[in-house]
Backbone as CSV, one residue per row, in Angstrom:
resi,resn,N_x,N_y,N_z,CA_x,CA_y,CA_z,C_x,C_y,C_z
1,UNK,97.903,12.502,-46.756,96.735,11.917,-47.414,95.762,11.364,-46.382
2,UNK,94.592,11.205,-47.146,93.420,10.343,-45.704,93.351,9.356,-45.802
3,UNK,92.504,8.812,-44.825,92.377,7.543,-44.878,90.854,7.560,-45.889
4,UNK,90.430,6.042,-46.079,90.071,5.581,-46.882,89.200,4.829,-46.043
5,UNK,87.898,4.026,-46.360,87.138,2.763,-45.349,87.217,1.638,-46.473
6,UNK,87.646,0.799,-46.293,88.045,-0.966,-47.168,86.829,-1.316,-48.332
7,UNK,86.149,-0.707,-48.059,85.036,-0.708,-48.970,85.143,-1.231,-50.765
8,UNK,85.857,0.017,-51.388,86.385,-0.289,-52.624,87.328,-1.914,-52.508
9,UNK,88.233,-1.625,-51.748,88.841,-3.419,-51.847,88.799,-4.373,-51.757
10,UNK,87.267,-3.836,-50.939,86.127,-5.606,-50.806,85.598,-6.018,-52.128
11,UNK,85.139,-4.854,-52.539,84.142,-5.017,-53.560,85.385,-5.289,-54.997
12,UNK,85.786,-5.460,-55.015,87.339,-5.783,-55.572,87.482,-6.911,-55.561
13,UNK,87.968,-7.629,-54.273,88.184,-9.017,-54.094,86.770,-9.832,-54.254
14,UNK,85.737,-9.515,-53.971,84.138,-9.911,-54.947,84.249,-10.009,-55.868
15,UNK,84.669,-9.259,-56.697,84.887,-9.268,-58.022,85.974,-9.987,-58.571
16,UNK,86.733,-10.545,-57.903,87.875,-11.291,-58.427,87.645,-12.802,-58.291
17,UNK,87.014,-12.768,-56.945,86.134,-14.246,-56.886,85.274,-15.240,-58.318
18,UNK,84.937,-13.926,-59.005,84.179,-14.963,-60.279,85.698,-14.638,-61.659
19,UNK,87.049,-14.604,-61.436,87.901,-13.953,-62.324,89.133,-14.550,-61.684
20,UNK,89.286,-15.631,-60.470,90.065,-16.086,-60.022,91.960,-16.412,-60.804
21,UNK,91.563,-16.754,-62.234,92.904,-16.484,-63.006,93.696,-15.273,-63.217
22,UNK,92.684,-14.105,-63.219,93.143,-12.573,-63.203,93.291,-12.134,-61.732
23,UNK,92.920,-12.560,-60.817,93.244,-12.415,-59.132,95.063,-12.844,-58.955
24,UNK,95.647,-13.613,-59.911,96.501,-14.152,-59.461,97.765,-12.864,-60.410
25,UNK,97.514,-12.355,-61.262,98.087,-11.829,-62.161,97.867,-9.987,-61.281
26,UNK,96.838,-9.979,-61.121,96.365,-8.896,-60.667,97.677,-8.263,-59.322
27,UNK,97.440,-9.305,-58.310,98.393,-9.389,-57.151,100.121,-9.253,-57.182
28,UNK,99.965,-10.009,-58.705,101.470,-9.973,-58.875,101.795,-8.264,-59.612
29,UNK,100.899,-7.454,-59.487,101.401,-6.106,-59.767,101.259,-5.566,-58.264
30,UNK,100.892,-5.994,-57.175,101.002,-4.997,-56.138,102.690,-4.926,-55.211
31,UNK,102.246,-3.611,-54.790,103.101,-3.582,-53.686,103.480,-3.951,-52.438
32,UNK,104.475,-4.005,-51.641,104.196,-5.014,-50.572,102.705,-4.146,-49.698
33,UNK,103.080,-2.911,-49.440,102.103,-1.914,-48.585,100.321,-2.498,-49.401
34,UNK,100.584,-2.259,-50.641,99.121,-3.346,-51.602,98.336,-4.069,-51.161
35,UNK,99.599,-5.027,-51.359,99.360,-6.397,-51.082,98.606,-6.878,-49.695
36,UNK,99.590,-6.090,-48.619,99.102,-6.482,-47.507,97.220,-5.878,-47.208
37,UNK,97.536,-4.689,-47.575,95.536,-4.104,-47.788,94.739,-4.934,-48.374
38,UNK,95.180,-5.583,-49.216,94.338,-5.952,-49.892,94.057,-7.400,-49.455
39,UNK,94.855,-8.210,-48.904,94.476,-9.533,-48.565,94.112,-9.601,-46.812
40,UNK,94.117,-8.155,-46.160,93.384,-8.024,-44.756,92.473,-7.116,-44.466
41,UNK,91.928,-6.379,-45.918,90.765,-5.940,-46.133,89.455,-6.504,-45.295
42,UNK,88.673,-5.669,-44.437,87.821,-5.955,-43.769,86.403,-4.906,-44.386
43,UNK,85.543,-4.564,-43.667,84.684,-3.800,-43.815,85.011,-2.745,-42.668
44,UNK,85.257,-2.734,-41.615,85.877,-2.002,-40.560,87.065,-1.609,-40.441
45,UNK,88.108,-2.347,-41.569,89.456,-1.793,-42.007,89.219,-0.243,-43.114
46,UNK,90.433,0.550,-42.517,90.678,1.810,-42.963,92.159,1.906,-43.651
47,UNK,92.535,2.479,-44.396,93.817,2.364,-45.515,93.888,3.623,-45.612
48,UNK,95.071,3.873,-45.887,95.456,5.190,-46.877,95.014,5.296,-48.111
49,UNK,94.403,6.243,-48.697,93.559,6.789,-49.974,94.530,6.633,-50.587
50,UNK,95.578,6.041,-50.971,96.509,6.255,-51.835,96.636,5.062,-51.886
51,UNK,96.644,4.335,-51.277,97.002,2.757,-51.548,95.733,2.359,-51.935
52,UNK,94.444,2.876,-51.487,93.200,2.303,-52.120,93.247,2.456,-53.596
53,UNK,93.638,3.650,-53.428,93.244,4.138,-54.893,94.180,3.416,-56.424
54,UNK,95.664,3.004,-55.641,96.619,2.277,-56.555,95.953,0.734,-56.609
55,UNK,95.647,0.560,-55.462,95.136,-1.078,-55.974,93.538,-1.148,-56.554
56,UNK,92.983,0.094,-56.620,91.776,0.378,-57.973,92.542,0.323,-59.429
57,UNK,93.382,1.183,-59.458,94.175,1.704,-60.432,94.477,-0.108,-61.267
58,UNK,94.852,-0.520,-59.996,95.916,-1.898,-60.987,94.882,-2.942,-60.828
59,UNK,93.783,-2.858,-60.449,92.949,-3.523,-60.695,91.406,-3.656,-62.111
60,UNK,91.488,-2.323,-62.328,91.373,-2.085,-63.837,90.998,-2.712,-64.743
61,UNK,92.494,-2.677,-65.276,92.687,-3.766,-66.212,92.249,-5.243,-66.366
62,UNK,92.407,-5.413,-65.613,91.783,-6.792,-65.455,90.343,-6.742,-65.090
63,UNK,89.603,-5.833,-64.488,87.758,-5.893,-64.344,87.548,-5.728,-65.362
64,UNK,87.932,-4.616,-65.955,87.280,-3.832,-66.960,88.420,-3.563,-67.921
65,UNK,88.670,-4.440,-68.890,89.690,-4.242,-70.062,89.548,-3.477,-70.869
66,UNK,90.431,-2.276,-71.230,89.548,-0.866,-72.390,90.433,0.134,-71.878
67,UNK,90.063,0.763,-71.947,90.133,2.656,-71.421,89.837,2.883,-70.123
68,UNK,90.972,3.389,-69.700,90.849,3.415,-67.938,89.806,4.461,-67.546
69,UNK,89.756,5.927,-68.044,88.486,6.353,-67.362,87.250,5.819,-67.518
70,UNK,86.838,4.651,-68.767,86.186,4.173,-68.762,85.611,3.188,-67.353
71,UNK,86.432,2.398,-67.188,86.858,1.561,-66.392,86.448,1.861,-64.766
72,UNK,87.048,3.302,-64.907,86.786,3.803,-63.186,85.346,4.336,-63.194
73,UNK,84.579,4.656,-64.368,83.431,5.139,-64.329,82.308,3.622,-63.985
74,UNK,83.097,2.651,-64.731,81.887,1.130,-64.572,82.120,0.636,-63.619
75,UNK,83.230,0.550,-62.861,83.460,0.207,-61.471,82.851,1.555,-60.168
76,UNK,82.765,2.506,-60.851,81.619,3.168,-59.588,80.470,2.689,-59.558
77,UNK,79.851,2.872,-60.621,78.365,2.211,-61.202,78.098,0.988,-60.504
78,UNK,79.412,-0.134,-60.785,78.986,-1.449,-60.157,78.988,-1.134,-58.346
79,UNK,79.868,-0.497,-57.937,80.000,0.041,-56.356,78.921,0.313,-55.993
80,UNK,77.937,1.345,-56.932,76.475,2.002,-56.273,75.533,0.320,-55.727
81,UNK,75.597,0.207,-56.818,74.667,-1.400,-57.155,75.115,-2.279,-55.764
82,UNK,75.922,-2.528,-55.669,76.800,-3.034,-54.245,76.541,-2.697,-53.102
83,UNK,76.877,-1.333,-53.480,76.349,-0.639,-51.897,74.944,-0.341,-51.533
84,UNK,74.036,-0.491,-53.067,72.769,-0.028,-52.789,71.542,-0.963,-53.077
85,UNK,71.945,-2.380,-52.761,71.364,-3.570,-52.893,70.791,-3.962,-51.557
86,UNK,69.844,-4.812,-51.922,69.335,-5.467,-50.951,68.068,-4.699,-50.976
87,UNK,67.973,-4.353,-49.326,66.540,-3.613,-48.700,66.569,-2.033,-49.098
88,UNK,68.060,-1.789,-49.444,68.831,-0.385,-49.653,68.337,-0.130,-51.263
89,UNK,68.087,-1.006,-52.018,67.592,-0.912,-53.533,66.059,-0.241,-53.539
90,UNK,65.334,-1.116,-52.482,63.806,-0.262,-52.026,63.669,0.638,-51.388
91,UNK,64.725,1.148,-50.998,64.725,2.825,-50.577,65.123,4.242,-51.031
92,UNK,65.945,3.504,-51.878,66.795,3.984,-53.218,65.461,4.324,-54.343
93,UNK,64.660,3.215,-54.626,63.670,3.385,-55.854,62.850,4.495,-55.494
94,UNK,62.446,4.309,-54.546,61.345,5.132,-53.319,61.916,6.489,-53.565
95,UNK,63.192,6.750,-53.413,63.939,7.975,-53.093,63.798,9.389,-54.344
96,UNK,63.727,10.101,-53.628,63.867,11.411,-54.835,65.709,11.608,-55.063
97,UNK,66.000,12.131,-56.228,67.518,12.230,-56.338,67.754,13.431,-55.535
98,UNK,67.268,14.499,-55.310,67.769,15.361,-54.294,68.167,14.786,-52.915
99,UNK,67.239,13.849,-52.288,67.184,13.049,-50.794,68.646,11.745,-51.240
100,UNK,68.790,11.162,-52.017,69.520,10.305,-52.452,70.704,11.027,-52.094
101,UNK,71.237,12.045,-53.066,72.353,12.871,-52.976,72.817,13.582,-51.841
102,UNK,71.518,14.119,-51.183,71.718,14.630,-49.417,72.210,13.780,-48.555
103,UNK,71.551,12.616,-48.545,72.022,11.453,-48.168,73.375,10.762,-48.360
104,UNK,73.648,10.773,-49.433,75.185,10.871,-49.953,76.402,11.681,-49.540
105,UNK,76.073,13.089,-49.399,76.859,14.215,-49.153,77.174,13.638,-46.987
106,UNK,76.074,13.018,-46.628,75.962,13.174,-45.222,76.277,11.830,-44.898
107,UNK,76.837,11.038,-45.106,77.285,9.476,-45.364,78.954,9.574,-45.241
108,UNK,79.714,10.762,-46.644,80.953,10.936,-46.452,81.767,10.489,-45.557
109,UNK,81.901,11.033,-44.422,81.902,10.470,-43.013,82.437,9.204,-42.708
110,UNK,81.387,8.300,-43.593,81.722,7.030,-42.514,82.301,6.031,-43.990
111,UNK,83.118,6.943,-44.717,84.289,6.141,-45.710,85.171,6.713,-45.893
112,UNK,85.587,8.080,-45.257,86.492,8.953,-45.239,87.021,9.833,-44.250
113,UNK,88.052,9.746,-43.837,88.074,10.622,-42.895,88.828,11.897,-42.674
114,UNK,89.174,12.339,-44.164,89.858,13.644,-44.833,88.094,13.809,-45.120
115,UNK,88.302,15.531,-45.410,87.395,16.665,-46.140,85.893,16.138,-45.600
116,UNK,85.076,17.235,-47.003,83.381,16.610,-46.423,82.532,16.908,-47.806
117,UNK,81.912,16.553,-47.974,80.849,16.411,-48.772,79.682,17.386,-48.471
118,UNK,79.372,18.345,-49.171,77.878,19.114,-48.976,76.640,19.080,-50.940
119,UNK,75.688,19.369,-50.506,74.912,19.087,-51.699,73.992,20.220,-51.860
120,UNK,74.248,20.947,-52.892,73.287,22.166,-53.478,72.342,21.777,-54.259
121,UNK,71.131,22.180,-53.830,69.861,21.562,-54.798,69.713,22.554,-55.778
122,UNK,69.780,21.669,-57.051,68.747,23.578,-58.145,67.294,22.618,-58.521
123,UNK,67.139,23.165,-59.536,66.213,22.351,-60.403,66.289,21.207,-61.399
124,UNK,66.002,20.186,-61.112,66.582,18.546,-61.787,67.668,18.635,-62.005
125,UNK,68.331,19.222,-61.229,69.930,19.280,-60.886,70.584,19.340,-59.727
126,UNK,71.955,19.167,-59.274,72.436,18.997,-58.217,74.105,19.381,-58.173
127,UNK,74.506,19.572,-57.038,76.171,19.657,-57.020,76.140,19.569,-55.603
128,UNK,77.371,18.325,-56.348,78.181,17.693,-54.890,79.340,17.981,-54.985
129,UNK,79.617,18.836,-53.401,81.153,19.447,-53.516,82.000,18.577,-52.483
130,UNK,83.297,18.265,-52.687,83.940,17.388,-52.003,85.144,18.810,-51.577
131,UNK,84.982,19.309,-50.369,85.608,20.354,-49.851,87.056,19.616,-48.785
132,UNK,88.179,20.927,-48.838,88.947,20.537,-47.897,90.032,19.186,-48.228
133,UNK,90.163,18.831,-49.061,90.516,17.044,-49.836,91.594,17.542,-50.406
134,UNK,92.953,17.902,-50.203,93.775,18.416,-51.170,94.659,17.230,-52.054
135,UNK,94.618,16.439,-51.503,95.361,14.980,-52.406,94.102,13.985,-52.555
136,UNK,92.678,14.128,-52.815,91.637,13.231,-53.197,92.442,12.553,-54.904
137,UNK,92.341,11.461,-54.588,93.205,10.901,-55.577,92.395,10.842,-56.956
138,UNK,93.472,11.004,-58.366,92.437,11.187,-59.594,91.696,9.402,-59.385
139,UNK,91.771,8.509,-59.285,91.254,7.257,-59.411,89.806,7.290,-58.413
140,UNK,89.889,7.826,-57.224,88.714,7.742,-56.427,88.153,8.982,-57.192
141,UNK,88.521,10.142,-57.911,87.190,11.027,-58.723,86.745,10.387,-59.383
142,UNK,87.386,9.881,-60.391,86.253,8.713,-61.601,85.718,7.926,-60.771
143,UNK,86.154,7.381,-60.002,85.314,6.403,-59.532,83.644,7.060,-58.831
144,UNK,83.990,8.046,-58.545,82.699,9.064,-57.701,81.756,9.405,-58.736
145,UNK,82.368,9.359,-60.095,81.297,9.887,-60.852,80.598,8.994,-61.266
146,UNK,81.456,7.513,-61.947,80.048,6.212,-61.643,79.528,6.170,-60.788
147,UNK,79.660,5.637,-59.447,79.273,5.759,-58.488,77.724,7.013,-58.345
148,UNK,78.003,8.340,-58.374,76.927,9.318,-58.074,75.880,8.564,-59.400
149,UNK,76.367,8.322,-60.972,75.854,7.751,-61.557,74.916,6.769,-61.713
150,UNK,75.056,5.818,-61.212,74.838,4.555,-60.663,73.638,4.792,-60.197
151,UNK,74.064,5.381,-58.597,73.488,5.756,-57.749,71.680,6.114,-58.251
152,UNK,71.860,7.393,-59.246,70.809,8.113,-59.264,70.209,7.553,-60.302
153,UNK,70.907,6.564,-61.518,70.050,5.764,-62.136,69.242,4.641,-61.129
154,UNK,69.457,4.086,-59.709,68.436,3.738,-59.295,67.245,3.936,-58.977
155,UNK,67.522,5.250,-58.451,66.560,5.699,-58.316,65.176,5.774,-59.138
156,UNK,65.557,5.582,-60.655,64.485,5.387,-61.725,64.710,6.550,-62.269
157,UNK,65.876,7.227,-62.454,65.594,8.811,-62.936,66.215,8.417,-64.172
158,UNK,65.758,9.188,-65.647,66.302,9.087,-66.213,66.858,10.487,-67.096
159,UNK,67.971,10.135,-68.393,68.794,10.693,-69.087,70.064,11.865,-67.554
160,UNK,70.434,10.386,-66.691,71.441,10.972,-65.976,72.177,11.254,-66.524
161,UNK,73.412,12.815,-65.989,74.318,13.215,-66.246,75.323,13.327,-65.363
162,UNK,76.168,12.997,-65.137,77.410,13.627,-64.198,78.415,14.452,-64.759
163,UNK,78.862,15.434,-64.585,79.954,16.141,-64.741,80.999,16.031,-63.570
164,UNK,82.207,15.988,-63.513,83.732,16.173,-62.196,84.125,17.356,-62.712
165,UNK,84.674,18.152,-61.344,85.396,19.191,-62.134,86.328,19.626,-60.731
166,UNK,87.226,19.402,-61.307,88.559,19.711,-60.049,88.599,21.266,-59.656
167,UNK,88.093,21.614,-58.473,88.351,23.437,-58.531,89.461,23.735,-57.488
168,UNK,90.474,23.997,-58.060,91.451,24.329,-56.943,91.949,23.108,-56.490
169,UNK,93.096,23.748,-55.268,93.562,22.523,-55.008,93.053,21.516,-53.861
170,UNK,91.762,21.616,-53.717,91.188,21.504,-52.345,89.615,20.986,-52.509
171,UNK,89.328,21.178,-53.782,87.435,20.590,-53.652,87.376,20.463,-55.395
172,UNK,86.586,19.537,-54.847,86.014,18.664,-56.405,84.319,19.106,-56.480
173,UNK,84.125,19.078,-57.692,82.581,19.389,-57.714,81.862,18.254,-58.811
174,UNK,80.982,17.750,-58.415,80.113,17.026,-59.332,78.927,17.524,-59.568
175,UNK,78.765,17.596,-61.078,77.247,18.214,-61.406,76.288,17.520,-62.040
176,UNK,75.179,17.234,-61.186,74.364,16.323,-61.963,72.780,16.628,-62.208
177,UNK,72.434,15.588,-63.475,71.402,16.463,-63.841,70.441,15.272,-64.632
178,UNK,69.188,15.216,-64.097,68.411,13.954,-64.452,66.982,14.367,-64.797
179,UNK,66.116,13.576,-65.731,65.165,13.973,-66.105,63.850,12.751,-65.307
């Protein structure tokens, strides 16, 4: 499996900060390997995609109470917002969703260090292929599709769509499509 960049487990423990009673309940489902990620989580710390992805998984429930693909789809969404705040929100608005998504595909890189990301332009549409990834975990796909979601609703685009679609055992494809 790959590694992972701490990213998701920051934005995690942020989120647990205003939920401090469910932080304590939350923890008591991890593992020791978990546990320890999660309470020496840095921004420059790197993890195994598998342990990121279990302490998304068991963290869930408690962000977002409901239906888990639900769940992994509103926790990408909130991730975009996170990651795309600040001075990054006015470049984002500015941005066309083709440049957004290029930008995206060419970013990969520096949160992953399995497979790669490339981006096919059509017409008010797009596909992002996540190539080469043969254990990309199901919890980090939902999470990619809020996330691309998110993302391109900043931009100001509207009636976004995302589609995931697992092809093979080796690349994921997202298809998106905004008016």
């Amino acid at each position: 499996m790959g590694e992972y960049k701490a990213n998701q487990i920051i934005v995690i423990q942020d989120m647990f900060k205003k939920q401090p009673q469910d932080e304590a309940a939350f923890i008591g489902t991890l593992l020791p390997e978990e546990l320890e990620a999660y309470t020496k989580a840095m921004p420059i710390s790197w993890f195994a995609i598998e342990v990121s992805a279990s302490i998304t998984t068991k963290a869930m429930p408690f962000l977002y109470p409901g239906e888990l693909d639900k769940a992994y789809f509103k926790f990408g969404e909130h991730l975009a917002r996170s990651d795309l705040s600040g001075m990054y929100r006015i470049m984002v608005r500015i941005s066309s969703v083709p440049f957004l998504l290029d930008q995206t595909a060419k970013l990969w890189k520096l949160y992953h260090r399995q497979g790669h990301m490339r981006m096919q332009k059509k017409e008010r549409s797009a596909e992002l292929l996540i190539e080469d990834y043969p254990d990309f975990p199901v919890a980090n796909h939902k999470v990619m599709m809020g996330y691309i979601y998110g993302a391109v609703a900043l931009t100001g685009a509207k009636e976004v769509k995302v589609e995931g679609n697992v092809l093979g055992v080796s690349t994921i494809e997202y298809k998106i499509s905004w008016k």
